[in-house]
C-alpha positions as CSV (number, residue, x, y, z in Angstrom):
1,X,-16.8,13.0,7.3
2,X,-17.6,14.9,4.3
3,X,-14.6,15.3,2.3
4,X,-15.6,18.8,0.8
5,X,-15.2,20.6,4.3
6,X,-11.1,19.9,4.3
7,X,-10.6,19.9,0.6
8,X,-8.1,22.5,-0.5
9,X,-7.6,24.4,-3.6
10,X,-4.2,24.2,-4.7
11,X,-1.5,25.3,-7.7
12,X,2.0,24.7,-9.0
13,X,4.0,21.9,-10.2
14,X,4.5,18.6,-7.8
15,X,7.9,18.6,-8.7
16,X,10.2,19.8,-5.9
17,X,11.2,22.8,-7.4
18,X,9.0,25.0,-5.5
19,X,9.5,28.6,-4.9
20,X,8.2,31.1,-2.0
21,X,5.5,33.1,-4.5
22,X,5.8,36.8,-4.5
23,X,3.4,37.7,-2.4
24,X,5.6,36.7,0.7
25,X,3.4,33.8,1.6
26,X,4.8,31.2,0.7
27,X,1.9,29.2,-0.3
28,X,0.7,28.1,-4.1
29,X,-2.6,27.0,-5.4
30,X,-2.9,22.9,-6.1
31,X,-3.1,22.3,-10.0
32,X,-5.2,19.8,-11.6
33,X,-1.6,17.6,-12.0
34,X,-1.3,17.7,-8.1
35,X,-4.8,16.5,-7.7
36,X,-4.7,13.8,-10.4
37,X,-1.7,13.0,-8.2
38,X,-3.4,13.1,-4.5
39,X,-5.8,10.4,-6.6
40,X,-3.4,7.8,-7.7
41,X,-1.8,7.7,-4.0
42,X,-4.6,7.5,-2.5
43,X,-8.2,7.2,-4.2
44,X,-9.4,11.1,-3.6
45,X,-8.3,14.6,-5.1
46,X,-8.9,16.6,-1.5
47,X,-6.3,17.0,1.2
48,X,-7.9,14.5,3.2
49,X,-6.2,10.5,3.3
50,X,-8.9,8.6,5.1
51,X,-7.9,4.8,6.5
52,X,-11.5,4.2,6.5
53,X,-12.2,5.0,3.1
54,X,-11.7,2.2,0.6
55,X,-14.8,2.6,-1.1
56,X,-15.7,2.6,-4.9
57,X,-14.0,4.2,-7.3
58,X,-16.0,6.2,-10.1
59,X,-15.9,9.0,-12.6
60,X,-17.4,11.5,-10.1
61,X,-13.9,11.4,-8.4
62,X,-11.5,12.3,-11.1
63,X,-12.8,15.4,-12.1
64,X,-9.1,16.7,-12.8
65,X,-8.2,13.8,-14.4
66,X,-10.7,14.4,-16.7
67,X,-9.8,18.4,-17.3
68,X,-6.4,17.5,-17.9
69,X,-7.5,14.7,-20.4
70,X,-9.9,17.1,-22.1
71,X,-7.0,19.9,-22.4
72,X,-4.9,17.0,-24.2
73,X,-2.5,16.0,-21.4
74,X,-2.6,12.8,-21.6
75,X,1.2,11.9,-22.3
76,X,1.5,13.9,-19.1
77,X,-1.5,12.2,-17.4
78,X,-0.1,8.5,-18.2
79,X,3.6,9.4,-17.0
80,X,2.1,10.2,-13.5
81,X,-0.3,6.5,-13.5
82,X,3.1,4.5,-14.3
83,X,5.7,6.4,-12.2
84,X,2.6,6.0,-9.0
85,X,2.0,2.4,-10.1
86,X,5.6,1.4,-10.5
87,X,7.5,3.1,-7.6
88,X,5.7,2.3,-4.6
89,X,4.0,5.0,-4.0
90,X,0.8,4.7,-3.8
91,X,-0.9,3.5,-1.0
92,X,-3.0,1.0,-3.4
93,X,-2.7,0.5,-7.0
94,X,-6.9,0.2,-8.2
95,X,-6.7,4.1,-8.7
96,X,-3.9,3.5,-11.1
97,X,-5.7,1.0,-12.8
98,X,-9.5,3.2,-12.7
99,X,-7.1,6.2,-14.4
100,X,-5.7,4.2,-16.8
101,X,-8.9,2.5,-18.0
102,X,-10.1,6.1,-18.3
103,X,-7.3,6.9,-20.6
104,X,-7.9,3.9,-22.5
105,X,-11.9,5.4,-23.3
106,X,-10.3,8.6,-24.1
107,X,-11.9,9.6,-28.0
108,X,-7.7,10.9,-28.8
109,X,-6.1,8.5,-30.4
110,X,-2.7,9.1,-29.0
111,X,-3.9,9.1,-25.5
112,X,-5.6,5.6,-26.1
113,X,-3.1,4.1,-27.7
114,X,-0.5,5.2,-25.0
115,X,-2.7,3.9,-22.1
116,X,-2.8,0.2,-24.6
117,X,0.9,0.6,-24.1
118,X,1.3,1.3,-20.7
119,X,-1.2,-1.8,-19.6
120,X,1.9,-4.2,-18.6
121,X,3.5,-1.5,-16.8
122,X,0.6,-0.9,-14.6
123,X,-1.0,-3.9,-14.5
124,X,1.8,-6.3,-14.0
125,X,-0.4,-9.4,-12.0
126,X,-3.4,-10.8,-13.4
127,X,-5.7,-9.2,-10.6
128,X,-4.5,-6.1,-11.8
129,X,-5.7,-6.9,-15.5
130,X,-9.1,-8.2,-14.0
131,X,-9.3,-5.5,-12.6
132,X,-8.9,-3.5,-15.7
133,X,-11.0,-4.8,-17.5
134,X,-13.8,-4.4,-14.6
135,X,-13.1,-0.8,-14.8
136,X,-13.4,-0.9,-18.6
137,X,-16.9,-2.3,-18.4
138,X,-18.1,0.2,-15.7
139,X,-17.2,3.0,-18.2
140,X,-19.0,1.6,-21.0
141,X,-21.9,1.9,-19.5
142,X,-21.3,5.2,-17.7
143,X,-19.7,6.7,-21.1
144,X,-22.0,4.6,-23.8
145,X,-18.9,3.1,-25.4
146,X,-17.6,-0.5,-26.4
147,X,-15.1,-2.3,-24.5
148,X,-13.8,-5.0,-27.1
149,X,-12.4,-3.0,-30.1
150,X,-9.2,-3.6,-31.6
151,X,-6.7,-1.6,-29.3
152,X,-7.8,-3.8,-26.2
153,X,-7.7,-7.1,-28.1
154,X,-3.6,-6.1,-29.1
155,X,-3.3,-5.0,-25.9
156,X,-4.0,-8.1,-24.0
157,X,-2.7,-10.3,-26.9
158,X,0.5,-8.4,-25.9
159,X,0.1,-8.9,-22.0
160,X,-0.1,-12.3,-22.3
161,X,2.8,-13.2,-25.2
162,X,5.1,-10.7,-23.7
163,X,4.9,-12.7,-20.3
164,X,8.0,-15.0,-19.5
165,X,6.4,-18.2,-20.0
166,X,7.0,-20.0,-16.7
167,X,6.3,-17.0,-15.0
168,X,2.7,-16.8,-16.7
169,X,2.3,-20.6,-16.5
170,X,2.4,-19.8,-12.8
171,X,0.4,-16.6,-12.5
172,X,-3.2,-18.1,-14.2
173,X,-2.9,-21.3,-11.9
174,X,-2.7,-18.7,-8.9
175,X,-4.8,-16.5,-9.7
176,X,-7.3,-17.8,-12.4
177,X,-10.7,-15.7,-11.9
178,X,-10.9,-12.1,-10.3
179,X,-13.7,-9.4,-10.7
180,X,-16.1,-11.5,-12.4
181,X,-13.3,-12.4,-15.4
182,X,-11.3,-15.3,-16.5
183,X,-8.3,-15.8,-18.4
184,X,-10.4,-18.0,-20.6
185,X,-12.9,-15.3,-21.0
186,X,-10.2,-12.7,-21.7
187,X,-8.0,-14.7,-24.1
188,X,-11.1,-15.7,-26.1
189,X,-12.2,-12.1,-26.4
190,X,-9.0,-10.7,-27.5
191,X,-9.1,-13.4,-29.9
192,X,-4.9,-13.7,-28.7
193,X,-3.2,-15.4,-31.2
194,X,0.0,-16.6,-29.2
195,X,3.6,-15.6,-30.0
196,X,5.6,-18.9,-29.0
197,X,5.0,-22.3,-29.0
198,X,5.5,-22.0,-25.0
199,X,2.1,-19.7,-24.8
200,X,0.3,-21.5,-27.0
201,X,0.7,-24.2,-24.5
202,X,-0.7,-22.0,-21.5
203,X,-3.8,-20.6,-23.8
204,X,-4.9,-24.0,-24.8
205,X,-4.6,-25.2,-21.4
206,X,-6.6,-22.3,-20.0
207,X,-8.9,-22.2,-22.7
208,X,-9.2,-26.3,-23.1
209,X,-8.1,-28.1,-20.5
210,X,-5.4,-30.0,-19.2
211,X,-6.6,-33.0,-21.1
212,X,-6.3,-31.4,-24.6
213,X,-3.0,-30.2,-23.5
214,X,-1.9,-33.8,-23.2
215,X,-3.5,-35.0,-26.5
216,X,-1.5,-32.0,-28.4
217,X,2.0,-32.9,-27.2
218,X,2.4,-36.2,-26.9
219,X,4.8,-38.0,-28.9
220,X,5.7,-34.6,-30.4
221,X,9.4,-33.2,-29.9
222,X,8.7,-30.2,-27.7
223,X,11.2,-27.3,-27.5
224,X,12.9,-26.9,-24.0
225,X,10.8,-24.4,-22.8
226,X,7.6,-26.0,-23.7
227,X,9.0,-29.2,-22.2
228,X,9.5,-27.2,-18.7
229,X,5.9,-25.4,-18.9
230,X,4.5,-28.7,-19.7
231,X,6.0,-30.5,-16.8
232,X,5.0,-27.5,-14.4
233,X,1.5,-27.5,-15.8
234,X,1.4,-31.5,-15.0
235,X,2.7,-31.6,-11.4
236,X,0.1,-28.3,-11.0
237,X,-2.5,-30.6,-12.2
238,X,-1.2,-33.7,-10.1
239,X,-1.5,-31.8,-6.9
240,X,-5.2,-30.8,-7.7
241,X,-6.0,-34.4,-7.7
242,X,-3.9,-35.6,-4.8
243,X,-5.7,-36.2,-1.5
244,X,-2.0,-38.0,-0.5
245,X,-0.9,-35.1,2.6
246,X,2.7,-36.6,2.1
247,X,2.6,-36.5,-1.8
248,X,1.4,-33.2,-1.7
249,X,3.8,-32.3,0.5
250,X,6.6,-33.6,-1.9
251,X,5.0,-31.4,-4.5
252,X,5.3,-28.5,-2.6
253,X,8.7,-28.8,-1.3
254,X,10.2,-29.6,-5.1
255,X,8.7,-27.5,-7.3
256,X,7.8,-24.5,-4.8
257,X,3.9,-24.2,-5.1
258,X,1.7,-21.8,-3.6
259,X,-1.4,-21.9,-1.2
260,X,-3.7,-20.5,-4.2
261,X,-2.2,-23.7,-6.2
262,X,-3.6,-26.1,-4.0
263,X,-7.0,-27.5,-3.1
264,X,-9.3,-26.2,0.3
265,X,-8.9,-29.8,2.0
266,X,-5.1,-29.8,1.7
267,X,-5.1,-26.5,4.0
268,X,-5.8,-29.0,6.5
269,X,-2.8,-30.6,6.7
270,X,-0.2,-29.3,9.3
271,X,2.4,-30.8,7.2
272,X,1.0,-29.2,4.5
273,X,1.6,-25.6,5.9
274,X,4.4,-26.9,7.1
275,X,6.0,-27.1,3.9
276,X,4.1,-24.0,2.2
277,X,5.9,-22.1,5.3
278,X,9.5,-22.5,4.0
279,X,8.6,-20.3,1.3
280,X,5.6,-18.4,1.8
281,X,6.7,-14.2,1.4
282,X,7.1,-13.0,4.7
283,X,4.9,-10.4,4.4
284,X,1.9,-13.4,4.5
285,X,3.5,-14.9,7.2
286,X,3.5,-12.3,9.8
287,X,0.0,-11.6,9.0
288,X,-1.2,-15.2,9.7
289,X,0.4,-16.2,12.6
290,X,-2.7,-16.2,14.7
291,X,-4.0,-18.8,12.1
292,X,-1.5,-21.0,12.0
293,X,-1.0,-20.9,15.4
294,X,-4.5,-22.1,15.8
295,X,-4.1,-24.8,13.4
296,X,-1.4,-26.1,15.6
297,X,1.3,-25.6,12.7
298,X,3.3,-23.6,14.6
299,X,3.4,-24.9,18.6
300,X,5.5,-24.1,21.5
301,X,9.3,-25.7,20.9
302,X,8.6,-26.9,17.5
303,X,11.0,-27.0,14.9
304,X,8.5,-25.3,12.7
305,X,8.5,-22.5,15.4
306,X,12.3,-22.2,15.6
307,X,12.7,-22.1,11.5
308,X,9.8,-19.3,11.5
309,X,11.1,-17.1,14.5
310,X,14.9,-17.5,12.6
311,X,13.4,-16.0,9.4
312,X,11.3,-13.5,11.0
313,X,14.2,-11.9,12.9
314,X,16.7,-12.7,9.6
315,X,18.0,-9.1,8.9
316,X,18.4,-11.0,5.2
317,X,15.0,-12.1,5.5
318,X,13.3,-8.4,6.1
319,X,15.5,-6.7,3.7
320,X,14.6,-8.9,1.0
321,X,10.8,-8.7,2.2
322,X,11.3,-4.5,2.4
323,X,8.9,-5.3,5.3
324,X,8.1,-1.8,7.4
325,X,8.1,-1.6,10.7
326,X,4.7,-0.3,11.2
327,X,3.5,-3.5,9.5
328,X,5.1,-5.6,11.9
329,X,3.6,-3.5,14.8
330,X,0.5,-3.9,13.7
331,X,0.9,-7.9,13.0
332,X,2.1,-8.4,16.2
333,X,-0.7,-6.5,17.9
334,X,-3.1,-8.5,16.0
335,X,-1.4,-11.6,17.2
336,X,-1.1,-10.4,20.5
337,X,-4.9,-10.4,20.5
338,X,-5.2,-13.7,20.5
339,X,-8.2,-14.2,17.9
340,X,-9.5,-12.9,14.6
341,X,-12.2,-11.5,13.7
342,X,-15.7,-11.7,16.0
343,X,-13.2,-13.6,18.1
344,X,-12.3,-16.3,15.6
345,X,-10.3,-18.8,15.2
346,X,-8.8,-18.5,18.6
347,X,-5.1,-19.2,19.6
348,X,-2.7,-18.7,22.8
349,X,0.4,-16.3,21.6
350,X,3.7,-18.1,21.3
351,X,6.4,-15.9,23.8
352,X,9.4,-17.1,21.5
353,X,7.3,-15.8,18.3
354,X,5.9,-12.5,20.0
355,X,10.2,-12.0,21.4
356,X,11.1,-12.5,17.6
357,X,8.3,-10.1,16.2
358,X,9.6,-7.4,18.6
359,X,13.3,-8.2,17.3
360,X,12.2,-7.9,13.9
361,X,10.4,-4.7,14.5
362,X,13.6,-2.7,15.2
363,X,15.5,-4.7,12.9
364,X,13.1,-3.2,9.6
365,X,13.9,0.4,10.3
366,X,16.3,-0.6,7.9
367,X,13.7,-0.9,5.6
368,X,12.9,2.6,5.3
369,X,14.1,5.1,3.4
370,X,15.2,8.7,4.3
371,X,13.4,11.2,2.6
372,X,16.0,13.8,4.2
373,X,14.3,16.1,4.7
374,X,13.5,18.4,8.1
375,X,10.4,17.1,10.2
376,X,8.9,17.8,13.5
377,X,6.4,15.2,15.4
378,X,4.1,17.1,17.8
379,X,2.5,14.3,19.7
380,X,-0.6,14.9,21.8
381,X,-2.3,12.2,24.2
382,X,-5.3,14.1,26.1
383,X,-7.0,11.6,25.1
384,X,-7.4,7.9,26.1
385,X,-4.2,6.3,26.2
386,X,-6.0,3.1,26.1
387,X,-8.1,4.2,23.1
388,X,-7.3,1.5,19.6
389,X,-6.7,3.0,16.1
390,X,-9.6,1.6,13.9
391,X,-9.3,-1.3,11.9
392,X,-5.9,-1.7,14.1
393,X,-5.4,-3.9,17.4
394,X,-2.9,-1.6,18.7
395,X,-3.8,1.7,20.6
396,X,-3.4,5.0,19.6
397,X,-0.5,5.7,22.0
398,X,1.6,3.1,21.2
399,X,0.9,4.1,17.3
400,X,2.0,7.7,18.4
401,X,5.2,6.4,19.8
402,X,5.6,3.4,17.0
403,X,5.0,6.9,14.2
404,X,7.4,9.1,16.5
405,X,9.8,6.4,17.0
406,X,10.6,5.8,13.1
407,X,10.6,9.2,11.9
408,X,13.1,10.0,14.6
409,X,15.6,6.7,13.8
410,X,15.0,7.2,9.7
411,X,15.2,11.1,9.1
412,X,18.7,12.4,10.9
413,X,16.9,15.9,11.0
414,X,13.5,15.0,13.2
415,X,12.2,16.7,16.2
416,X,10.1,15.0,18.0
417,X,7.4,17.2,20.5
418,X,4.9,16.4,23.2
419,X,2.1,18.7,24.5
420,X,2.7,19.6,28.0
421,X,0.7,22.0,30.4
422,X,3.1,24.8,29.9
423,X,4.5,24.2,26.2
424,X,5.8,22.1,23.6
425,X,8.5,19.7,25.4
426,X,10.8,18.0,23.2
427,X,11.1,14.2,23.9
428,X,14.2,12.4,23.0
429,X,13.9,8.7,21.4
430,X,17.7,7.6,21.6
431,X,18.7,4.6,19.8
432,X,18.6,2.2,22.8
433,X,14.6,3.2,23.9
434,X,12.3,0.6,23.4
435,X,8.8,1.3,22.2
436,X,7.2,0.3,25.4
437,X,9.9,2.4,27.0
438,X,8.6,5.3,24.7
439,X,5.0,4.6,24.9
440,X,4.8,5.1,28.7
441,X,7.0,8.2,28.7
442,X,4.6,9.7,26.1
443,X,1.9,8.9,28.2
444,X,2.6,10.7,31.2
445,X,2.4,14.2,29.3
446,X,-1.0,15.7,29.7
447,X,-2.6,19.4,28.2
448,X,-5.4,21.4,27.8
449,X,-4.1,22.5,24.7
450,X,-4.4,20.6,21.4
451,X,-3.5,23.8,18.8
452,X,-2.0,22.9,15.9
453,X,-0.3,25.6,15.3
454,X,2.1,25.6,18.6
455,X,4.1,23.4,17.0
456,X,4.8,25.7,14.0
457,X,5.4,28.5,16.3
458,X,7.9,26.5,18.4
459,X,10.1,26.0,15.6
460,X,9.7,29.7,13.8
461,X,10.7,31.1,17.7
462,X,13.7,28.5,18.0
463,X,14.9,29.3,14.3
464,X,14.4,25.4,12.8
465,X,13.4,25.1,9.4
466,X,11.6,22.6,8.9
467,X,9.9,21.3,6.1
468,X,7.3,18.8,7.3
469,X,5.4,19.2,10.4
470,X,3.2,16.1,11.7
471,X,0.7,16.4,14.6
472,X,-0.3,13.2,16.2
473,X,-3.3,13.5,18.3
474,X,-5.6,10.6,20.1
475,X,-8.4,13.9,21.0
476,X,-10.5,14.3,18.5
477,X,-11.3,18.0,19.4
478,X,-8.8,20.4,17.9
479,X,-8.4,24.2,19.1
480,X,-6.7,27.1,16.7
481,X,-5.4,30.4,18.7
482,X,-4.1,31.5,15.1
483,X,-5.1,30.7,11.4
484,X,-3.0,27.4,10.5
485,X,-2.4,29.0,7.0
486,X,-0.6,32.2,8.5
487,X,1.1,30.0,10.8
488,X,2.6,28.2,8.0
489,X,3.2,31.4,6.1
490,X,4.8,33.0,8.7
491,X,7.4,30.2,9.4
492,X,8.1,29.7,5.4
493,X,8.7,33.8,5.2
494,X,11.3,33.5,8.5
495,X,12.7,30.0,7.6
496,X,12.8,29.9,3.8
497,X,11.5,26.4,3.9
498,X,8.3,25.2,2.1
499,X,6.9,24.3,4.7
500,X,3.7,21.6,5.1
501,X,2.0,20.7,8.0
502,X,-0.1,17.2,8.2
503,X,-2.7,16.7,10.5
504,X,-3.5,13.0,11.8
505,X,-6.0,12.1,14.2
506,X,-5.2,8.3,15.2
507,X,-9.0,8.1,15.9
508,X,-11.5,9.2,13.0
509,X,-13.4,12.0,14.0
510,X,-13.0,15.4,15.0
511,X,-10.3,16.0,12.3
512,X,-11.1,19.2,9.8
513,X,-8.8,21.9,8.3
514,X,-10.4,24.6,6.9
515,X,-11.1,26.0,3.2
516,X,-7.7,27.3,2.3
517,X,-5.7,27.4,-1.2
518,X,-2.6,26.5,0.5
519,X,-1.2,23.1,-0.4
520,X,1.1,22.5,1.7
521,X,-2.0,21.4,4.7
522,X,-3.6,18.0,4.3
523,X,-5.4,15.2,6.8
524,X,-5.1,11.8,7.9
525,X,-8.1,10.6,9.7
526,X,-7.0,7.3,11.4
527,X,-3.3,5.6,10.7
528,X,-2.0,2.8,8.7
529,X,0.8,1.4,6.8
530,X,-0.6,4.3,3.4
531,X,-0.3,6.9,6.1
532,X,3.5,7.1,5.4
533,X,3.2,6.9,1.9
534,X,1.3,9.9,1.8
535,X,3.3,11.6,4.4
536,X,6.4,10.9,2.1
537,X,4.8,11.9,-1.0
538,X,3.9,15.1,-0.1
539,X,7.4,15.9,1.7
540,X,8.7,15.2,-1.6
541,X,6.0,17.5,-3.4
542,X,4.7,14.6,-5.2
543,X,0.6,14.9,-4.0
């Protein structure tokens, strides 16, 4: 879908401090600020968040990036890349990192040397710096420039030496090559001349080897934090060599190493993943269940089964993992499956594992935050109920009523609507309803009449001001008996609320709001864990 046919041209600050504009309307024009920040949540300066589109990332897409960069706003500029990059909200971080590279070509000298500075902000994991540095070379030949002047060279030397030194040791045997770059390739370009005894350590043994490492410290009285680094570096090494399954296993269990750490043929130990299991994030877990249930890791009354369906279900466990619920929806639907992708590996879903998922899932609505602020859910399903969200094995009702569900148990001000044949119906989700129960009740509501605007008109008539409406639809055919924008006006004028309105398709066609200079509209074509970021940004007037 071409972008340009739902963009919008809006104005103002992103702050929250809105005001109705004097022309009654209660709509304002987006500013090149609130466009830079639409790019840093999610990859595109139009009002239209597509789950589908992950594609490149260029120059041709930060056109008001570049207009505020070229009107000296680059202090302003770089507060918005770290507060995106930083907080959690963006729905991925590579447009960050493509801004701030940007910054970092920029010919003032203040604006480059403040995007030097922000590099460990932003790019706190060494993907993130390959990816930098990707970006860096991509706009050297786009903008005819040089990549390896002084500024980067201090600002990598810096990355590295300001890095806790156990931390690092375990960062460049995790992740040692990304993008087409090395840490050998970038510490020998930036020429990093290291701080501490402890980094020197690391450089030489990314840059020479293990072997030289040994040749340099022995029979030499290390300091304590060398001594550790070494003796981390060492068992690192000792693993990579081992093709003993209980020895590595030993390895694993006592110093807490990670999958990336270890060799391809080890993965084919159960007892292996066994181990890697006790403290893999959770987040990895749920998303390879199907895989290690295929391996035969995890089988039917094992102890490895039991340990994993305590931790998944551990209210402890999902706090500390800030795991959503929408991500274990979709995990479990995935598992549910029962294979990957072009149907393999294959595996046989584990009841006691699927009955712990489900726990877990209404457990981690504890894990999202309140916006508080007013919202009402129009849901419509004239579609196929049996229809599947792309890139998603769960089907666009059950997404409606997973979407409905969580706004109405997270935000104590949430209405939640279904299209009817007569009119909007509100559809209570108490706290007892399962999502199943929810599903089928959505289900059963049927109407001609997808409008957008009904919604907006049911609260105006019933006096609710609401701030954020969000239509849910599995039809991709939309139908407007009045113009969306005077809808919205109309309702900000009688409420006094700035009002917004979001329109998702859970399928990925059909969706299009036209031209308007009214901010407050935007599109979601498809739905995915980003879809709430973006809905929660621009509730807060942050995109």
């Amino acid at each position: 879908m071409d972008t340009s046919s739902v963009s919008m041209e809006l104005s103002g600050s992103t702050t929250s401090n809105h005001t109705l504009n004097s022309t009654g309307g209660g709509s304002w024009e987006i500013s090149d600020k609130a466009k830079l920040c639409r790019f840093l949540c999610y990859g595109s300066e139009g009002a239209l968040y597509s789950t589908r589109e992950n594609g490149h990332i260029s120059v041709e897409k930060t056109g008001a990036l570049q207009s505020m960069l070229q009107e000296k706003q680059g202090t302003e500029v770089l507060e918005e890349i770290k507060r995106f990059a930083q907080d959690g909200q963006a729905v991925r971080l590579e447009p960050s990192i493509f801004a701030l590279a940007l910054c970092s070509q920029n010919p003032d000298v203040n604006t480059k040397q403040a995007a030097f500075k922000a590099l460990k902000d932003v790019c706190r994991e060494p993907a993130h710096l390959f990816s930098f540095i990707k970006y860096k070379k991509e706009l050297k030949e786009h903008m005819k420039c040089g990549i390896w002047g002084r500024a980067l060279r201090r600002a990598l030397s810096d990355w590295y030496n300001e890095q806790d030194a156990m931390s690092l040791a375990a960062a460049v045997t995790k992740c040692k090559q990304r993008e087409g770059w090395s840490h050998q390739d970038l510490l020998r370009l930036s020429h990093t001349k290291p701080a501490r005894d402890a980094i020197a350590l690391i450089s030489k043994y990314v840059t020479k080897g293990w072997k030289e490492v040994q040749v340099a410290h022995e029979n030499k009285e290390n300091a304590e934090e060398v001594i550790r680094v070494l003796s981390y570096l060492e068992v690192v090494e000792k693993v990579k060599h081992s093709r003993d399954e209980t020895e590595v296993v030993t390895l694993i269990e006592e110093h807490k190493l990670e999958r990336e750490q270890l060799l391809t043929e080890h993965l084919k130990f159960k007892q292996v993943w066994s181990a890697l299991l006790k403290e893999m994030p959770l987040h990895s877990v749920v998303k390879m269940l199907g895989r290690l249930t295929s391996g035969k890791v995890l089988e039917p009354g094992s102890s490895e089964t039991q340990f994993l369906c305590d931790r998944i279900q551990s209210e402890t466990a999902l706090k500390q993992a800030k795991i959503h619920p929408f991500s274990i929806l979709l995990a479990t639907e995935n598992y549910k499956k029962g294979h990957g992708y072009q149907g393999k590996p294959k595996w046989e879903a584990d009841r006691n594992i699927l009955k712990a998922m489900d726990s877990a899932f209404y457990k981690s609505f504890m894990n999202v935050e309140p916006v508080g602020k007013c919202f009402v859910v129009a849901v419509d399903m004239s579609g196929s109920p049996s229809s599947i969200v792309p890139g998603t094995s769960i089907s666009t009702a059950a997404a409606a009523a997973a979407i409905a569900m969580i706004f109405a148990r997270t935000e104590a001000d949430t209405h939640v609507l279904v299209y009817s044949e007569e009119a909007m119906v509100p559809f209570s989700i108490s706290a007892d309803m399962t999502l199943k129960e929810a599903t089928d009740e959505l289900v059963k509501f049927q109407s001609e009449s997808r409008d957008c605007t009904v919604p907006i008109q049911w609260a105006t008539e019933n006096r609710k001001a609401v701030d954020v409406f969000v239509t849910l639809s599995n039809n991709p055919l939309w139908t407007l008996t009045a113009s969306l924008v005077e809808s919205l006006k109309k309702h900000r004028e009688t409420s006094g609320a700035n009002s917004k309105l979001v329109m998702c398709n859970l399928t990925y066609i059909g969706i299009a709001i036209p031209d308007t200079e009214d901010r407050g509209l935007l599109t979601i074509s498809g739905f995915n864990l980003g879809a709430f970021s973006v809905i929660r940004n621009l509730a807060q007037d942050l995109i």
